[in-house]
PDB file with SEQRES, HELIX, SHEET and CRYST1 records, atoms N, CA, C and O in Angstrom:
SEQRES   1 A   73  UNK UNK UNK UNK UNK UNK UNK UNK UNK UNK UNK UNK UNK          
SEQRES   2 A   73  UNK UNK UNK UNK UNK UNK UNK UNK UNK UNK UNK UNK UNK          
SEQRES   3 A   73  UNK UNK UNK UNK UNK UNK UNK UNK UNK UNK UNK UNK UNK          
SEQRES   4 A   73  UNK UNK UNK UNK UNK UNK UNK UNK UNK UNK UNK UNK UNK          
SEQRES   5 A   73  UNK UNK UNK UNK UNK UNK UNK UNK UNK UNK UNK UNK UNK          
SEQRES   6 A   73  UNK UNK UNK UNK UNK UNK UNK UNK                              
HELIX    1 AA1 UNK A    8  UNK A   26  1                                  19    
HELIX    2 AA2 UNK A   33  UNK A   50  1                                  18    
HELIX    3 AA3 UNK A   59  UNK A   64  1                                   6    
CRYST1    1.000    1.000    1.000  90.00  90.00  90.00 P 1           1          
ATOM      1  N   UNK A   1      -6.589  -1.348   9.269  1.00  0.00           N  
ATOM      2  CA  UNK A   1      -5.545  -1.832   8.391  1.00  0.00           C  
ATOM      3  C   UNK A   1      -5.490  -0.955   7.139  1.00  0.00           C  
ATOM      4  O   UNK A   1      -6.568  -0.527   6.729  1.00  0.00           O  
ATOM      5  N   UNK A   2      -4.345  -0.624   6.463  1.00  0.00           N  
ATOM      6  CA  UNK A   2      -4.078   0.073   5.385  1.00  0.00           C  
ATOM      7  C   UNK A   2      -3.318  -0.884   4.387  1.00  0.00           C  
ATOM      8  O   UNK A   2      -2.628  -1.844   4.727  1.00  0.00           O  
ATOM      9  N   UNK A   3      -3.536  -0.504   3.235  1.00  0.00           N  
ATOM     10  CA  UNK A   3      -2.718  -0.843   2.239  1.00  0.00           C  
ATOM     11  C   UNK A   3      -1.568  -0.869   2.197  1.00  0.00           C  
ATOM     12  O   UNK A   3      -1.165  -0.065   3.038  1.00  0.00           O  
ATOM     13  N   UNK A   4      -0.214  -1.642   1.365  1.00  0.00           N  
ATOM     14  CA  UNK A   4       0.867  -1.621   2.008  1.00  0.00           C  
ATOM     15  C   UNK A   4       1.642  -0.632   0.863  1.00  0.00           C  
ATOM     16  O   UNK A   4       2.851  -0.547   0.651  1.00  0.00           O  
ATOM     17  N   UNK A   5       0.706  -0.033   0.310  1.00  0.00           N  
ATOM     18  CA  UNK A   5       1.567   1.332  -0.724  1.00  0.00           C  
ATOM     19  C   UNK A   5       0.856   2.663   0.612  1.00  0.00           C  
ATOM     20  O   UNK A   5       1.366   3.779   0.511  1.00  0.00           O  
ATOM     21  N   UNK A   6       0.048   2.530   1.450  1.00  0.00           N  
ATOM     22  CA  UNK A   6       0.055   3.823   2.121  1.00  0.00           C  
ATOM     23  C   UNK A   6       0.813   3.696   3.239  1.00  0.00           C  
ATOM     24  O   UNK A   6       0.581   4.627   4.010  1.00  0.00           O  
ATOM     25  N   UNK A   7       1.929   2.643   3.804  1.00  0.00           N  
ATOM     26  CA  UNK A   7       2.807   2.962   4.570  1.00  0.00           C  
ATOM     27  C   UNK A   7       3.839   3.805   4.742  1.00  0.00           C  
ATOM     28  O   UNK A   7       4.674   3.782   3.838  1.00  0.00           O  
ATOM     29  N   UNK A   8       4.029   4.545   5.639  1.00  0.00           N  
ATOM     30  CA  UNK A   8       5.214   5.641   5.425  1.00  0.00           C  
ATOM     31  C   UNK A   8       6.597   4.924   5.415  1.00  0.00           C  
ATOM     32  O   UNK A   8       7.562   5.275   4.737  1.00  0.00           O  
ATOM     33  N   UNK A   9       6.552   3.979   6.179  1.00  0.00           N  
ATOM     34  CA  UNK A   9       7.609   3.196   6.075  1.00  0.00           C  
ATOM     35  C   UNK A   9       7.893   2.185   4.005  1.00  0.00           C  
ATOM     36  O   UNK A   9       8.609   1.852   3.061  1.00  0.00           O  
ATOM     37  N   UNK A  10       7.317   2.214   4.301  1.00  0.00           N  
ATOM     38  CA  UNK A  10       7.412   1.563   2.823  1.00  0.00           C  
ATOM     39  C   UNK A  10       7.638   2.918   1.751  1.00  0.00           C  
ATOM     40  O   UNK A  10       8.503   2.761   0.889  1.00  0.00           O  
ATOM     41  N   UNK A  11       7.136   3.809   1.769  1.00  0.00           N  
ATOM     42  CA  UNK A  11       7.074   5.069   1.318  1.00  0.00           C  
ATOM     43  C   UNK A  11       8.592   5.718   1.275  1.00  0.00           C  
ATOM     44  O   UNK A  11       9.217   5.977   0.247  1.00  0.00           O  
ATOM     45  N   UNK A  12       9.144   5.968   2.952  1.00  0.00           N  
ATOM     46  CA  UNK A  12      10.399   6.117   3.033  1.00  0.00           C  
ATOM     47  C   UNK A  12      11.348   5.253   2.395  1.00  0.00           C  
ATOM     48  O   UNK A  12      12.423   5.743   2.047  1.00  0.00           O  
ATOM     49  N   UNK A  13      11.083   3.906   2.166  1.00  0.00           N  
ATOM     50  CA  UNK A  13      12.580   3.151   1.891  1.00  0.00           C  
ATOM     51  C   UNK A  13      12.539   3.325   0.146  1.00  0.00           C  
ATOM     52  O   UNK A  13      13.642   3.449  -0.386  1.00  0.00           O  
ATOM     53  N   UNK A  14      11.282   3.338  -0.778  1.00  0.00           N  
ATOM     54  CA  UNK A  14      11.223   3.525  -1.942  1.00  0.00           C  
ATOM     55  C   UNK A  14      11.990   4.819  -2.143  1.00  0.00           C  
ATOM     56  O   UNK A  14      12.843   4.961  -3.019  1.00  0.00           O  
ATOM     57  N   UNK A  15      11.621   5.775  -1.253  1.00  0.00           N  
ATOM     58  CA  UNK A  15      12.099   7.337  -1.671  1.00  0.00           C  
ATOM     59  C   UNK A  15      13.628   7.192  -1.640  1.00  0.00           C  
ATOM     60  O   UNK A  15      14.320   7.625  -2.561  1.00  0.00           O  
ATOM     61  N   UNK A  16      14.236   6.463  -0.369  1.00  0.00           N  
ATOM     62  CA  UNK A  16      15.353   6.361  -0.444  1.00  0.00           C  
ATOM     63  C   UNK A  16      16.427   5.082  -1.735  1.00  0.00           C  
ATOM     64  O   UNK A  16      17.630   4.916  -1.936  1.00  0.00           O  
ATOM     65  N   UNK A  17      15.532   4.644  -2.135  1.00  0.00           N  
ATOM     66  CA  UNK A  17      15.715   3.248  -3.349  1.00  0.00           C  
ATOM     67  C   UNK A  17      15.899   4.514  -4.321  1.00  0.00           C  
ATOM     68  O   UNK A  17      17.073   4.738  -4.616  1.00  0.00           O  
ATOM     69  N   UNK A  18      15.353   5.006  -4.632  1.00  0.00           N  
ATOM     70  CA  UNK A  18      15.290   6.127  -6.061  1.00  0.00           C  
ATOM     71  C   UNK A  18      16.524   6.843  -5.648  1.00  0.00           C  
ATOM     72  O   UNK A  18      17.534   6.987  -6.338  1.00  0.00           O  
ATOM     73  N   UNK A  19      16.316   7.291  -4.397  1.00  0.00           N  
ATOM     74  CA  UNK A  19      17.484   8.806  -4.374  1.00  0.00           C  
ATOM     75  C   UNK A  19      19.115   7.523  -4.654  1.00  0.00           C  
ATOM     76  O   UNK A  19      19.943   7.847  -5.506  1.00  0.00           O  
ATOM     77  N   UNK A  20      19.286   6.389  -3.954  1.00  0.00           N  
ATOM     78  CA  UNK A  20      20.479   5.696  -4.558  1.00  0.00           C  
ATOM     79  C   UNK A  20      20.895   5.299  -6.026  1.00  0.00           C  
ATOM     80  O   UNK A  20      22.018   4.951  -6.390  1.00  0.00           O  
ATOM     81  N   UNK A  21      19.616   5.440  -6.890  1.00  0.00           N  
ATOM     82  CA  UNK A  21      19.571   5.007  -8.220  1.00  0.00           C  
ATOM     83  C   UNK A  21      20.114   5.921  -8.227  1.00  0.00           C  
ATOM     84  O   UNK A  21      21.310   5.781  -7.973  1.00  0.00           O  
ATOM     85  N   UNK A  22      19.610   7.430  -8.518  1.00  0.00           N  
ATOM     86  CA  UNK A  22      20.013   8.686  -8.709  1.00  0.00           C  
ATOM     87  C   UNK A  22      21.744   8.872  -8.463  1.00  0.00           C  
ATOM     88  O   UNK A  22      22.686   8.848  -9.255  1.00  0.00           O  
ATOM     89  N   UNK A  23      21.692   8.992  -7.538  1.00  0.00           N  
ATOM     90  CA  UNK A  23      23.430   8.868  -7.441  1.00  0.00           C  
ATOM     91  C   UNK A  23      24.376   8.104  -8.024  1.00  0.00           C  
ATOM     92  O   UNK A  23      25.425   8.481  -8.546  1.00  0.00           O  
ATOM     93  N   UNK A  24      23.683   6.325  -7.836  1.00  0.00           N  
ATOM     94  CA  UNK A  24      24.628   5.706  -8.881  1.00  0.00           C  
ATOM     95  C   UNK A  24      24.847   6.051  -9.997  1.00  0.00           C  
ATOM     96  O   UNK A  24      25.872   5.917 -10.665  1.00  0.00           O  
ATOM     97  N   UNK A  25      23.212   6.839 -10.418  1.00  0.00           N  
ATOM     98  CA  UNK A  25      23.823   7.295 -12.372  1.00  0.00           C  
ATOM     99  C   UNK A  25      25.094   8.240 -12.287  1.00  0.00           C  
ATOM    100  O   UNK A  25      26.157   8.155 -12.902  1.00  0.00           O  
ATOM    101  N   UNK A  26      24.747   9.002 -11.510  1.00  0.00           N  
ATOM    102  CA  UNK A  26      25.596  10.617 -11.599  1.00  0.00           C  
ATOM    103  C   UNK A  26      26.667   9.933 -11.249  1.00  0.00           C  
ATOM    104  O   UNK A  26      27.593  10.575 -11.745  1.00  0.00           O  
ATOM    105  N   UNK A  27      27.131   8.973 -10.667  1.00  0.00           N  
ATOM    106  CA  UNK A  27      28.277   8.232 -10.452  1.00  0.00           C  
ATOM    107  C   UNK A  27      29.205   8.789  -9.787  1.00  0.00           C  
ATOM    108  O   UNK A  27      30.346   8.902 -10.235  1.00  0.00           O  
ATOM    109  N   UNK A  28      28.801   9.259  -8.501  1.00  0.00           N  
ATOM    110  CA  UNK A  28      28.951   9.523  -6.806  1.00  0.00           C  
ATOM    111  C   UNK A  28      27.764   9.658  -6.355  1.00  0.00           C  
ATOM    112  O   UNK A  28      26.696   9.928  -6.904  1.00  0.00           O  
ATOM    113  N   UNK A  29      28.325   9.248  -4.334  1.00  0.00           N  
ATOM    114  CA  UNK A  29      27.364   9.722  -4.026  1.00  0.00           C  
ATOM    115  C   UNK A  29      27.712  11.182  -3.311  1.00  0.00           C  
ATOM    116  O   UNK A  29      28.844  11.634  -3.143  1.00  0.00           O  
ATOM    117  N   UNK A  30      26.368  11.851  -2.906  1.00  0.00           N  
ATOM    118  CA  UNK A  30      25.942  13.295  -2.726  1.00  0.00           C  
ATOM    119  C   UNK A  30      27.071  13.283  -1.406  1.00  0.00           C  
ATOM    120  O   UNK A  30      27.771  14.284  -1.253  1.00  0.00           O  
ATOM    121  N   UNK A  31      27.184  12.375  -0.676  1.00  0.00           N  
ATOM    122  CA  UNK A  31      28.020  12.839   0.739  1.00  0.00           C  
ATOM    123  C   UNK A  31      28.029  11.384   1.126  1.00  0.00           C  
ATOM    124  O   UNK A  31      27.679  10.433   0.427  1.00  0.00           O  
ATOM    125  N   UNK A  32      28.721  11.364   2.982  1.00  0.00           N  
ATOM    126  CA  UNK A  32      29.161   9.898   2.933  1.00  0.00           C  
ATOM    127  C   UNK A  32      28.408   9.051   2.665  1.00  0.00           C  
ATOM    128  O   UNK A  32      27.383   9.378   3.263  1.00  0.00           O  
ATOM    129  N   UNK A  33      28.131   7.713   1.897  1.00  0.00           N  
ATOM    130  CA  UNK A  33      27.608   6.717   2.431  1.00  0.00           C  
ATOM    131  C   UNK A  33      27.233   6.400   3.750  1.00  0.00           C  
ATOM    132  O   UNK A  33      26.040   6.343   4.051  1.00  0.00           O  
ATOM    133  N   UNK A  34      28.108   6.192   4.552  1.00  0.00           N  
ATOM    134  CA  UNK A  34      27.624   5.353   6.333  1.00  0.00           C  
ATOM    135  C   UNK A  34      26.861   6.741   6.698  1.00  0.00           C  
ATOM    136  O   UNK A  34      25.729   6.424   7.063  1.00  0.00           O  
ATOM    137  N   UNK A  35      27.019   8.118   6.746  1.00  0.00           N  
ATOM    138  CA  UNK A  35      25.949   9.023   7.390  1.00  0.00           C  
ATOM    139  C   UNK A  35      24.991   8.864   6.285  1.00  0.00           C  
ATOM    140  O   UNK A  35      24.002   8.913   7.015  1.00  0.00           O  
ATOM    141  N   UNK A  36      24.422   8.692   4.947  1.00  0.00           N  
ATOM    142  CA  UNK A  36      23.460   8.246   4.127  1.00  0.00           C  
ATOM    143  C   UNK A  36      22.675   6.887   4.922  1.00  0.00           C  
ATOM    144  O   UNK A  36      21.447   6.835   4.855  1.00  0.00           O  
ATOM    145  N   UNK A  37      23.240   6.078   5.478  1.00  0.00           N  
ATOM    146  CA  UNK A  37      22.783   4.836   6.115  1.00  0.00           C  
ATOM    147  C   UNK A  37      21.802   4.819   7.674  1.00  0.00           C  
ATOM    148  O   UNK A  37      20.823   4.251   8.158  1.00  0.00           O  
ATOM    149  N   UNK A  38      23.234   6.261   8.157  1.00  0.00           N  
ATOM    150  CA  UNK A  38      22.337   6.408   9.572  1.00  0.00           C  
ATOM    151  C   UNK A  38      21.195   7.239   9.194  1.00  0.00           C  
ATOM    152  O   UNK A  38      20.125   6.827   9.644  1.00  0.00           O  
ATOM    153  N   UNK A  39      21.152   8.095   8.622  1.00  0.00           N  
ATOM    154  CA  UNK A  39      20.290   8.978   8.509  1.00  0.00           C  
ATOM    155  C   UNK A  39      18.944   7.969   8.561  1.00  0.00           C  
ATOM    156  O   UNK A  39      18.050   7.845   9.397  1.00  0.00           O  
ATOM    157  N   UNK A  40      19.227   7.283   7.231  1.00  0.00           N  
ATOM    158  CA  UNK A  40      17.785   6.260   6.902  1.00  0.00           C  
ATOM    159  C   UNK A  40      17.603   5.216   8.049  1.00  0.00           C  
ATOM    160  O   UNK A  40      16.461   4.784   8.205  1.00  0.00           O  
ATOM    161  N   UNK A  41      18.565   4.773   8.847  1.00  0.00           N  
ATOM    162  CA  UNK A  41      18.170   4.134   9.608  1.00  0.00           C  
ATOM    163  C   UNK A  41      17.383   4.774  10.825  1.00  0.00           C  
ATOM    164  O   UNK A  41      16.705   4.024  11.526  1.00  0.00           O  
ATOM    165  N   UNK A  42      17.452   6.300  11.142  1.00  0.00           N  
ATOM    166  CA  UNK A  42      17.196   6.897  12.323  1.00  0.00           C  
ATOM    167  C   UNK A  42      15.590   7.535  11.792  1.00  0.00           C  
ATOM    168  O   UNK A  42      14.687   7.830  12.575  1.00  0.00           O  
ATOM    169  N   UNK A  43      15.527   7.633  10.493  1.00  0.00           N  
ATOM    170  CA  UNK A  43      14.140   8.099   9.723  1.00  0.00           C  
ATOM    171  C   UNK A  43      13.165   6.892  10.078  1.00  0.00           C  
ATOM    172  O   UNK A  43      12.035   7.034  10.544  1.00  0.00           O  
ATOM    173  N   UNK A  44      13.856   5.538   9.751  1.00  0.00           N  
ATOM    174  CA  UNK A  44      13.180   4.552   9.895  1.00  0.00           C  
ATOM    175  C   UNK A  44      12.817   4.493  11.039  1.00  0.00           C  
ATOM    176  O   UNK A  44      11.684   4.879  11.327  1.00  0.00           O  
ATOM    177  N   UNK A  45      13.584   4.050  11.894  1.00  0.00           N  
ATOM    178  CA  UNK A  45      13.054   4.109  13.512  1.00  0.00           C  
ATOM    179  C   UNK A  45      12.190   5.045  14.095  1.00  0.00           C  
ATOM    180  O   UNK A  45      11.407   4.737  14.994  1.00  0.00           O  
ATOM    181  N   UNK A  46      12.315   6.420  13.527  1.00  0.00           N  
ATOM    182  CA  UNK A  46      10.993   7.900  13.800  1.00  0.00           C  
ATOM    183  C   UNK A  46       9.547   7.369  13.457  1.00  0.00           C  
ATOM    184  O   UNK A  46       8.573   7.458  14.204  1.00  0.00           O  
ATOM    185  N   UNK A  47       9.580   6.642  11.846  1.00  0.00           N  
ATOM    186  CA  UNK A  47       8.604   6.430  11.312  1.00  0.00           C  
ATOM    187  C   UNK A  47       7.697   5.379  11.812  1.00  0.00           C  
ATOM    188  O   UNK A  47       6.479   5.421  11.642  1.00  0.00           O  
ATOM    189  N   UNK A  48       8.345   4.397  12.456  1.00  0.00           N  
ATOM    190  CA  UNK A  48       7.759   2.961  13.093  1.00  0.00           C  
ATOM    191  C   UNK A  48       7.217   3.349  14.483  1.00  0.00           C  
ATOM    192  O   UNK A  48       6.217   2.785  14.926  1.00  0.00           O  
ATOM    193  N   UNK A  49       8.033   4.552  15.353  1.00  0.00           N  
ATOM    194  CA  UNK A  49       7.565   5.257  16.805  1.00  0.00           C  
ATOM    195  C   UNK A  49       6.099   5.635  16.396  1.00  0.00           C  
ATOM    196  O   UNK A  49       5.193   5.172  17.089  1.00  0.00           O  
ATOM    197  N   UNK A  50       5.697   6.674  15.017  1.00  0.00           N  
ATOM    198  CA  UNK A  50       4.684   7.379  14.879  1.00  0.00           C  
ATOM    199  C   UNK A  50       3.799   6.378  14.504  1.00  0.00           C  
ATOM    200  O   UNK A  50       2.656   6.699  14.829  1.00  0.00           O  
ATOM    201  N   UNK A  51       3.867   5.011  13.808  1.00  0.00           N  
ATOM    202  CA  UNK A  51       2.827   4.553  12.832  1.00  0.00           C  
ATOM    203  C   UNK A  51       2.332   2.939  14.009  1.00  0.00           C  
ATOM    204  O   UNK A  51       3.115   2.081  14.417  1.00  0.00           O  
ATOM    205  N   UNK A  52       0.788   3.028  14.270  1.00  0.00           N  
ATOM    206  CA  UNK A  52       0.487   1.789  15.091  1.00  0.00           C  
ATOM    207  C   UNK A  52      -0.499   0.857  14.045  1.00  0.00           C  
ATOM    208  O   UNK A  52      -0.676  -0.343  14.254  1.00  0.00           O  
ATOM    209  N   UNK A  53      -0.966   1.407  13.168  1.00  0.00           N  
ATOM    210  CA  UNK A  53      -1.645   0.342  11.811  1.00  0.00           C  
ATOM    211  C   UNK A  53      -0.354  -0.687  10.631  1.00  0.00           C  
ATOM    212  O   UNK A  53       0.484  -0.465   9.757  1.00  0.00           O  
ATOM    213  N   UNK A  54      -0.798  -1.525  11.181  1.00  0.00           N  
ATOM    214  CA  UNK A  54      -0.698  -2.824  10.501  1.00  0.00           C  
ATOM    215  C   UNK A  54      -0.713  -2.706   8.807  1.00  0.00           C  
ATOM    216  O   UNK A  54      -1.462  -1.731   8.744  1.00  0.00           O  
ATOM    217  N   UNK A  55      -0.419  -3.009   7.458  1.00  0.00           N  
ATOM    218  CA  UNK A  55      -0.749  -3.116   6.495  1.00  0.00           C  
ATOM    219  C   UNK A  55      -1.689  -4.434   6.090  1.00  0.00           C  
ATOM    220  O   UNK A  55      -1.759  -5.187   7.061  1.00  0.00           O  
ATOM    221  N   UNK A  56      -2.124  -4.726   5.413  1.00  0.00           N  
ATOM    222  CA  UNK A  56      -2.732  -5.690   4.894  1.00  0.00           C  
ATOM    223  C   UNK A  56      -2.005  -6.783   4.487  1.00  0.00           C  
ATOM    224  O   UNK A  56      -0.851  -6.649   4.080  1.00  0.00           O  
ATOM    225  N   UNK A  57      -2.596  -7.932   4.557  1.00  0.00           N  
ATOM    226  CA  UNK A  57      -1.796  -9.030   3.775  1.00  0.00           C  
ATOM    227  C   UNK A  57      -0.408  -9.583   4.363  1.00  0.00           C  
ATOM    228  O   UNK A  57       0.177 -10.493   3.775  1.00  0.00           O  
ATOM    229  N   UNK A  58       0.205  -8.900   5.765  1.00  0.00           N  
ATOM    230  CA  UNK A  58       1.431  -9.291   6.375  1.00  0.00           C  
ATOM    231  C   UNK A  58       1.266 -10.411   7.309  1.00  0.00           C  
ATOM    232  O   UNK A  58       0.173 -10.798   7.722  1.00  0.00           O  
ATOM    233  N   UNK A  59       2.132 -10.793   7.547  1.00  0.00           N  
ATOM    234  CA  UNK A  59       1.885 -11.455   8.926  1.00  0.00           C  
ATOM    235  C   UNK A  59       1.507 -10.873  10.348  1.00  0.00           C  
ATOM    236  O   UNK A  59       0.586 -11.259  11.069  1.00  0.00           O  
ATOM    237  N   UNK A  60       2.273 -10.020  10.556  1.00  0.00           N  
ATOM    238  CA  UNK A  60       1.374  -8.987  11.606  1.00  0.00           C  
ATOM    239  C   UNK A  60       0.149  -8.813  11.357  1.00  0.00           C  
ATOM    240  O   UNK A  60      -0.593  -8.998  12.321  1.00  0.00           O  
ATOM    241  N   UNK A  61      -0.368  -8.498  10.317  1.00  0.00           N  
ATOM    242  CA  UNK A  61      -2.164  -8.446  10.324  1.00  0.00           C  
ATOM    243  C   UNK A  61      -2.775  -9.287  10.418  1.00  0.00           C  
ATOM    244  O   UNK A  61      -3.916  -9.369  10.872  1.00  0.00           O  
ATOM    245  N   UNK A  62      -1.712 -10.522   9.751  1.00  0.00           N  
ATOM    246  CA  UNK A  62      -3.017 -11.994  10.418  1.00  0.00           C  
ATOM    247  C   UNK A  62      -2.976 -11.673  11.573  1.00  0.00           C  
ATOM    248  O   UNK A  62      -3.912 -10.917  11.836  1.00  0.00           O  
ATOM    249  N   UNK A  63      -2.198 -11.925  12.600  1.00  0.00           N  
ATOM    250  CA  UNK A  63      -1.943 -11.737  13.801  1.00  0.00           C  
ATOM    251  C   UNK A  63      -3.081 -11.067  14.491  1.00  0.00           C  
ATOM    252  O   UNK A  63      -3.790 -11.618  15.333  1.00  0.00           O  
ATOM    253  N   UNK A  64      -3.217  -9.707  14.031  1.00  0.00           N  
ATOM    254  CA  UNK A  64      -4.253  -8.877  14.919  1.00  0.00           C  
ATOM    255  C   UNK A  64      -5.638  -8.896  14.331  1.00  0.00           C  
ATOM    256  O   UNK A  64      -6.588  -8.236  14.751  1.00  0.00           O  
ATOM    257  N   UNK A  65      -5.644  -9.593  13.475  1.00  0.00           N  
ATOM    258  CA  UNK A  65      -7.335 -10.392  12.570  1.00  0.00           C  
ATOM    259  C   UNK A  65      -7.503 -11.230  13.095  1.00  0.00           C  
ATOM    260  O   UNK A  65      -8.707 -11.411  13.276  1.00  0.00           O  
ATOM    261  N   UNK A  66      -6.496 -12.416  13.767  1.00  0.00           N  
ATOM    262  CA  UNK A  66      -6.755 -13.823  14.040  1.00  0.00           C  
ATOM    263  C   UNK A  66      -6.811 -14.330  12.678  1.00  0.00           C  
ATOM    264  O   UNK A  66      -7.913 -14.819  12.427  1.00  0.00           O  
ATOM    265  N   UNK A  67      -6.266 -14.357  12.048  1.00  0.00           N  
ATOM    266  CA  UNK A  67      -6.534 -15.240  10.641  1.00  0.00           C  
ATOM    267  C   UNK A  67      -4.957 -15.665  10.430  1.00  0.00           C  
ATOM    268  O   UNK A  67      -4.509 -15.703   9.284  1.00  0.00           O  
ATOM    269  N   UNK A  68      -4.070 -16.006  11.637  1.00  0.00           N  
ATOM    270  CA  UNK A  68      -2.441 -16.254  11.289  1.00  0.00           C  
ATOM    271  C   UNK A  68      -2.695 -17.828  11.321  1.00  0.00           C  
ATOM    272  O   UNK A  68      -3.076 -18.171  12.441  1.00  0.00           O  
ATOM    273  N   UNK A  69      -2.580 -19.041  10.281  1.00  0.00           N  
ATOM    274  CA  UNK A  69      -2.666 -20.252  10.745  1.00  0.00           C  
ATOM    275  C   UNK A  69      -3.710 -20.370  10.644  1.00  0.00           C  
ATOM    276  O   UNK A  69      -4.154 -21.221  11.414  1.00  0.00           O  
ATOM    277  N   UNK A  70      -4.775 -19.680   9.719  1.00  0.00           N  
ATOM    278  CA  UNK A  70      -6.140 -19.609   9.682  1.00  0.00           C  
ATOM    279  C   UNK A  70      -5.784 -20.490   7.904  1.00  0.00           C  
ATOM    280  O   UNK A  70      -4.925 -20.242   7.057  1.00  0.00           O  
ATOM    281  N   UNK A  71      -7.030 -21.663   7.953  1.00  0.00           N  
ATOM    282  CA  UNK A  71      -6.857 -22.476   6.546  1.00  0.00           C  
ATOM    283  C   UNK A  71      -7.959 -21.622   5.442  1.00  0.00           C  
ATOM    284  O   UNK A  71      -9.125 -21.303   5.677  1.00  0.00           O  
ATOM    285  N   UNK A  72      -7.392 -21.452   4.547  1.00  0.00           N  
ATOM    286  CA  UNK A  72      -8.814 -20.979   3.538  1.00  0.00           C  
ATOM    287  C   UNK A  72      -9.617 -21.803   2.687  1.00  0.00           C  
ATOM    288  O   UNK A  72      -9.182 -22.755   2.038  1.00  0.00           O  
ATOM    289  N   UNK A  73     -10.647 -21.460   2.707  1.00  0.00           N  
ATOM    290  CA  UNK A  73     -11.777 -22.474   2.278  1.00  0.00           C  
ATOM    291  C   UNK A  73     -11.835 -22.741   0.817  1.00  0.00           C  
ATOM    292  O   UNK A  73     -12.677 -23.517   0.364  1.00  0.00           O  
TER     293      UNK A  73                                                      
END                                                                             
């Protein structure tokens, strides 16, 4: 299990959160929107093919801990 700041996926959508700030200031964006959308959506889907670790603290990690529905003491 990893931390959920060393996900690439989490990594990618921040990078892409900034690069939209960025544009809104400059007030356009760089090229279309909807190919801006696929792009990130097709990055996303690359990134989830390559990555099989879990982050910490999700529900998927209870899951593969056994601790989903698990009571704490």
């Amino acid at each position: 299990m990893k931390k959920w700041w060393m996900s690439k996926t989490v990594r990618l959508n921040v990078l892409a959160g900034l690069l939209a700030i960025v544009q809104a200031l400059q007030g356009q964006p760089w090229f279309n929107p909807e190919v801006q959308v696929l792009i990130l959506a097709v990055l996303n889907a690359l990134v989830r093919l390559l990555t099989n670790t879990a982050i910490t603290g999700t529900p998927a990690a209870k899951v593969v801990t056994g601790t989903l529905g698990a009571k704490r003491k």
